[in-house]
C-alpha angles and dihedrals in degrees: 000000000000119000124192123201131200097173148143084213101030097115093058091037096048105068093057092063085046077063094055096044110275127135096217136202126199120215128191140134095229116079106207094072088046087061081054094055098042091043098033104041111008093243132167103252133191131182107216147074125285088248087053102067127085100211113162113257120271083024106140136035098209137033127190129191106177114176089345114100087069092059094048115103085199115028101157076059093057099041090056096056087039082052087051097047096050125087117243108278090023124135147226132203114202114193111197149147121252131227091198099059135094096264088064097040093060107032094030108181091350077070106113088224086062090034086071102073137156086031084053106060101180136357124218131232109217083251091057104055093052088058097044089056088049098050089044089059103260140132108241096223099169142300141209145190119269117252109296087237088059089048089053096048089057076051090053092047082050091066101027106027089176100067095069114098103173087170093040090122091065099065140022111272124236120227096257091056084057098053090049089048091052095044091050088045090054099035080060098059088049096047095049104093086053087052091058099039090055093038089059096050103038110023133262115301095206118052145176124212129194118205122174134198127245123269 
């Protein structure tokens, strides 16, 4: 089985699937967390976009796109190549936050997830994204909100926007950066129970969504 990973986490995702049998691949266009990979994990790694590659079709098993579809200027693009690379019967996973959940209803632009533009250039409804699977090609199978505890910690970055390091691997951390890191971490745990409360009546505000290719 072949996996293929676009992804602000694959290097660290990645080597759990490798556990489980895959051959995997990291994408990104930056090139700090692909060292990581390479160094790291010894992982196949490749700067570009998805729509960049020129993979053979039915190449790959497996796609995932955590925390990516909101920084593409183009995403139906990307899905499209992803749709062509994979086999028939093959999947994608696709991690991202939603527009349409609690956590934007209440915070509106003060929500970390909108707080990241320009590096965010949209941001999907539900709704959106399972339209965005069917126009790319693909099947809609579920989805499903992202753990509550991931959903308090884009809470925490709402309130205290320093504390996030999403490259802190590539370097050694300050002090500083440490102290921001604990207090996030502990501002999460506090904010929890208000994560659940407006994911329940709202909906979540992170979700995964599985689409497959036809047989």
């Amino acid at each position: 089985m072949a996996g293929f990973w676009t992804s602000e986490a694959g290097q660290d995702i990645a080597p759990i699937f490798q556990e489980l049998g895959f051959r995997c691949i990291v994408l990104d266009v930056d090139r700090r967390p692909l060292r990581i990979a390479q160094a790291r994990f010894r992982l196949p790694a490749i700067q570009a976009l998805p729509e960049e590659l020129s993979l053979a079709y039915g190449f790959l098993d497996l796609i995932t796109f955590f925390y990516v579809v909101e920084h593409l200027p183009d995403p139906s693009r990307a899905l499209q190549a992803a749709y062509h690379t994979l086999r028939p019967g093959g999947w994608v996973a696709i991690a991202v936050p939603l527009i349409s959940g609690g956590q934007a209803r209440w915070l509106g632009f003060r929500w970390s997830q909108v707080t990241e533009a320009p590096r965010h250039v949209s941001l999907p409804t539900l709704e959106g994204m399972k339209r965005l699977l069917e126009q790319s090609g693909f099947l809609p199978q579920r989805w499903e909100g992202m753990h509550s505890l991931d959903e308090a910690g884009a809470l925490s970055l709402s309130l205290l926007p320093h504390a996030s390091s999403p490259i802190s691997c590539a370097a050694p951390e300050r002090m500083l950066a440490r102290m921001l890191r604990l207090a996030g971490g502990l501002l999460t745990l506090i904010l929890w129970p208000t994560a659940l409360f407006l994911r329940a009546r709202f909906g979540p505000s992170l979700g995964i969504f599985f689409g497959r290719k036809a047989e």
